[in-house]
C-alpha positions in Angstrom: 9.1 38.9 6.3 6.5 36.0 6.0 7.1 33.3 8.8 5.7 29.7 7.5 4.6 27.2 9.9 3.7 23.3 9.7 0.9 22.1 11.9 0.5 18.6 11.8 -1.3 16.2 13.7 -4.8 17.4 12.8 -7.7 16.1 13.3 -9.5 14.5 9.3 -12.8 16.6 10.0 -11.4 20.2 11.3 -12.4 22.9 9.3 -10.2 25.7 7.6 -12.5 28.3 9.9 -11.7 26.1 13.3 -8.0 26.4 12.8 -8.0 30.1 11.5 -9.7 30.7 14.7 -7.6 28.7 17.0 -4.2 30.5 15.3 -5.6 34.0 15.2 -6.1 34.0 19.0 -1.9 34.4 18.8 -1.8 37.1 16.5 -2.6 38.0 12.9 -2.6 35.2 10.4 -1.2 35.8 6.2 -2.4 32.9 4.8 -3.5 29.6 5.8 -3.2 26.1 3.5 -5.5 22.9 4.5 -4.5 20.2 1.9 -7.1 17.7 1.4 -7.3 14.2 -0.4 -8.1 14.2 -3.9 -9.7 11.5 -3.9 -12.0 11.9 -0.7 -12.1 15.9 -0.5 -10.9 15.4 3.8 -8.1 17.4 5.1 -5.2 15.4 5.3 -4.2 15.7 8.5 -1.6 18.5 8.7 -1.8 22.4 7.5 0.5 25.5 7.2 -0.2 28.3 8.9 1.6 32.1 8.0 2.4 35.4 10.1 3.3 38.2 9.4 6.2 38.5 12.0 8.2 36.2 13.2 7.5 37.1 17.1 4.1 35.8 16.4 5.5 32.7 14.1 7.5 31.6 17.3 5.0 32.5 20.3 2.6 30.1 18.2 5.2 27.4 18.2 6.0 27.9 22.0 2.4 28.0 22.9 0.2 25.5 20.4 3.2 22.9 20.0 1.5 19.6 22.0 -1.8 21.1 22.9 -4.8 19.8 22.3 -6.9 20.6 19.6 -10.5 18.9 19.2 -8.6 15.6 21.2 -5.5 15.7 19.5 -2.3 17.6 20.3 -1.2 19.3 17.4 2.6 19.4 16.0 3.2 22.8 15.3 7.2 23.8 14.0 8.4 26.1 11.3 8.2 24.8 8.0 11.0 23.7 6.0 11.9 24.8 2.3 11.0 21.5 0.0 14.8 21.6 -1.2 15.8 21.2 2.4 14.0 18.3 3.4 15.6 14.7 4.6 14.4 11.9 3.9 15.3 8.2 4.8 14.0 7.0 1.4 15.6 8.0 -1.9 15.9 11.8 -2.9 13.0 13.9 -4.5 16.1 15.7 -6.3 17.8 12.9 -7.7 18.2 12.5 -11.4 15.4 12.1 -13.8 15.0 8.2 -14.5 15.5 6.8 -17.8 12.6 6.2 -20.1 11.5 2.9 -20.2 11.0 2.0 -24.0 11.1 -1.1 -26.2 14.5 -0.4 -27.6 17.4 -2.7 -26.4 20.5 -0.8 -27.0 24.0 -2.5 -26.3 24.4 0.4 -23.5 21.8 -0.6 -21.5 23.6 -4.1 -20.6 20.4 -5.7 -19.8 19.9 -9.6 -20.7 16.1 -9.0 -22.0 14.7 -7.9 -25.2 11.3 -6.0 -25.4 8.3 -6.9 -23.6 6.7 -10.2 -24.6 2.9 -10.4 -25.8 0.3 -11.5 -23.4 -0.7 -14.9 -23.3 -3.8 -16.4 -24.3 -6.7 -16.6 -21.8 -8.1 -19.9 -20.8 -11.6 -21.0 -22.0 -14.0 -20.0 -19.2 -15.6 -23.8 -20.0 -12.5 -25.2 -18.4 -14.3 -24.3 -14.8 -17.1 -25.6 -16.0 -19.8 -28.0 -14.0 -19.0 -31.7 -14.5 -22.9 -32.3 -15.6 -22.6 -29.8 -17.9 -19.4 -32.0 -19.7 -19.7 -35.2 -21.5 -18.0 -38.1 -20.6 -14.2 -38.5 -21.3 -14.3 -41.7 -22.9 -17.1 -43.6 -24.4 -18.8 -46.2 -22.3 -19.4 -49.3 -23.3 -23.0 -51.5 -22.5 -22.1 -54.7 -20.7 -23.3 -58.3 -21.9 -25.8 -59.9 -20.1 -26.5 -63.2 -19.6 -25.3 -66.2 -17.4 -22.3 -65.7 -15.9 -19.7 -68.9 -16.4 -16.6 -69.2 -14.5 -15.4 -72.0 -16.1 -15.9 -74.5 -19.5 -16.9 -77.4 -17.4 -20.3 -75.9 -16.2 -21.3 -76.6 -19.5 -22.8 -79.4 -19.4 -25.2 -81.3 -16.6 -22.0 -81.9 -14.6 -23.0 -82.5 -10.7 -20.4 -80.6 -9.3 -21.7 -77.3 -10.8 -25.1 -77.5 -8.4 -24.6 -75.8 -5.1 -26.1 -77.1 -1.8 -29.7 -76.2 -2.6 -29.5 -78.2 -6.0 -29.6 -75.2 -8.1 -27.6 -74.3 -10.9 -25.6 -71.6 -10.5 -26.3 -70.5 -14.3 -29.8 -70.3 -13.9 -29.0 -68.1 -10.6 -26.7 -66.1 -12.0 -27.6 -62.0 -11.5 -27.5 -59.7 -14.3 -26.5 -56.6 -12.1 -23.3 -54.7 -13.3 -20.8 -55.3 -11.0 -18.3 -52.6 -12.4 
């Protein structure tokens, strides 16, 4: 009977002829498996490896376990059955999870209806450049003209000149201050 082993530890750019060669050299191989990536096409890092009898099988384990293979020692061990597996995460045999659909039955217990519609996007003008916006409010042109601070500078009154003898109305500045 068929012997399958695990090899794992491989190196990403081995070669399904580099490991049929480095296995052979312990007996006769039945079939060899190199998973790759679907998305890249590279091995995946591990294979399995078949012989024909299990003497061979086990003087594989006992002599490739922790050697190394292009820089890498390689984890070889008999494979186990995918039924007989443990893992620490939940189990690959556990019941089939519900379907998720928009019905809300009484059953379910759950305090949520159906999935809301998406909300609207934003207007990509909201990012825009200030410069590019107009003002928020209007703006207003100032008065210009004399500046009086009080009703008394009115008239020729003497107290309205300032050291120099100049008026201050005739020096006033029409620069906006704001």
């Amino acid at each position: 009977m068929a012997v399958r082993l695990f090899v794992g530890n491989l190196p990403y750019d081995v070669t399904e002829a580099e490991l049929r060669a480095h296995f052979a050299a312990v007996g006769p191989l039945a079939a060899l498996a190199l998973p790759t990536d679907r998305d890249t096409g590279r091995p995946r890092g591990f294979a399995f490896v078949e012989f024909h009898e299990r003497a061979d099988a086990e003087a594989a384990i006992h002599h490739l376990n922790n050697q190394a293979f292009k820089g890498r020692p390689l984890a070889v061990s008999e494979a186990r059955a995918r039924d007989d597996r443990t893992t620490t995460g939940p189990s690959r045999t556990a019941a089939p999870r519900p379907s998720t659909s928009a019905d809300t039955s009484v059953e379910d217990h759950r305090p949520f209806g159906p999935d809301a519609a998406p909300r609207r996007r934003r207007k990509p003008s909201k990012g825009a450049a200030k410069a590019e916006r107009g003002p928020k409010r209007p703006m207003y042109k100032r008065a210009t003209g004399p500046i009086r601070f009080s009703a008394e500078e009115d008239g020729n009154n003497e107290d309205a000149h300032g050291e120099y003898g100049a008026s201050r109305q005739e020096n006033a500045v029409d620069y906006d201050t704001a």
